[in-house]
C-alpha positions, 0 to 999 in steps of 0.5 A: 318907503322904509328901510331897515339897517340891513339895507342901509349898508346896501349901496356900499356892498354893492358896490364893493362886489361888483363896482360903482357902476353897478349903483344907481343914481340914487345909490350913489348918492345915497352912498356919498351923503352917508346920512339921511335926516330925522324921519327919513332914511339915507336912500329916502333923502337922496331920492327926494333930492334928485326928485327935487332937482330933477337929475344927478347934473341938475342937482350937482349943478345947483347953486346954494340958493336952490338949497335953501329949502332942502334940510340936511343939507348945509353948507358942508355938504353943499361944498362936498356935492360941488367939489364931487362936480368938479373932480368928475369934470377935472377926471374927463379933463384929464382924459381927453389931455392924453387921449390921441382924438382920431383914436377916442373920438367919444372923449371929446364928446364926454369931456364938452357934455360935462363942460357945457350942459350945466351951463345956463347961457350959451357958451362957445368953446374951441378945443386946439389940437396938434397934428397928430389930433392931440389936445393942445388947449381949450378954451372958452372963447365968447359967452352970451346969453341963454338963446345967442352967443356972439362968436368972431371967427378971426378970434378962433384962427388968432388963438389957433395961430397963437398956439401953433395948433393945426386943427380945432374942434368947435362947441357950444350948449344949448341951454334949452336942452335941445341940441339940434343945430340952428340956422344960425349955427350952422352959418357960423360953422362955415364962415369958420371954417372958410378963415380957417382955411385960409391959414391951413387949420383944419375944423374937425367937428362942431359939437352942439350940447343940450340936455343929455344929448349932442349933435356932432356936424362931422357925423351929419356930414356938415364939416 
């Protein structure tokens, strides 16, 4: 594929007219490498690169090693392209801190596929909310491995009691990309549920994360 200078400047006034979300994937990271390397054009490069990892999440969640192999990027933009991760994870943080749930469900579902999808073992996450289902905290209360995670319901209810949430929110990933809730999860889901009962705390949703999709027990009629 060649491009001549003209499209070079493509991305960026694309994006000037009618917003960044009008770009492609490739355009956008076309438009954050600046440059290209000797022999292939900017928006080349970064279509090798997401060939190359596979997607945009994949290629902002790669370690430096799996660069290694990969010339023009050294480790400057290596920091660039994770610091871009992190803002963008940060940004839905952000987010759902000021966003009343009963009113934004959805945020919570984008904040945890940031959070959880990249990860390469299971990670078992509670979001704590108020009364009025604004968050309180979350956080990241047992890891395992890339098929099991461990998870002690009287831990949940004890950090739910130490800040005096009245409802929590569960998630975890599935690093398999599939999302579909095992068994064994759904075991889980209930012994939660039951010591959380007992002390008045109410379990909203239980979000299982994969690859690009999410299954809520909520929505399933599960919780």
């Amino acid at each position: 594929m060649k491009f001549d200078d003209t499209i070079a400047i493509l991305p960026r006034e694309k994006l000037l007219k009618f917003g960044a979300r009008a770009l492609s994937d490739v355009e956008l990271l076309a438009l954050f490498l600046r440059t290209g390397r000797p022999g292939m054009h900017v928006l080349c490069f970064a279509q090798h690169l997401l060939d190359h990892f596979g997607s945009l999440r994949e290629l902002l969640n790669a370690d430096l090693t799996m660069f290694k192999d990969i010339n023009g990027i050294g480790l400057a933009t290596f920091a660039q392209l994770h610091a871009v991760g992190e803002l963008s994870r940060r940004y839905y943080a952000t987010r759902l801190r000021e966003t009343c749930l009963l009113n934004r469900p959805e945020a919570t579902r984008e904040f945890l596929c940031r959070e959880l999808s990249g990860e390469a073992r299971e990670i078992f996450m509670v979001i704590f909310v108020d009364y009025q289902h604004r968050v309180i905290c979350w956080r990241r209360m047992f890891a395992g491995t890339i098929s099991h995670v461990e998870v002690h319901p009287r831990e949940i209810v004890r950090e739910a009691l130490k800040h005096n949430a009245a409802a929590v929110i569960l998630a975890h990933n599935h690093p398999s990309g599939r999302a579909e809730p095992s068994a064994a999860d759904r075991a889980i889901t209930r012994l939660i549920v039951r010591a959380c009962e007992c002390l008045d705390i109410q379990v909203l949703d239980h979000l299982v994360i994969g690859r690009g999709e999410s299954v809520s027990f909520a929505e399933r009629g599960w919780i």
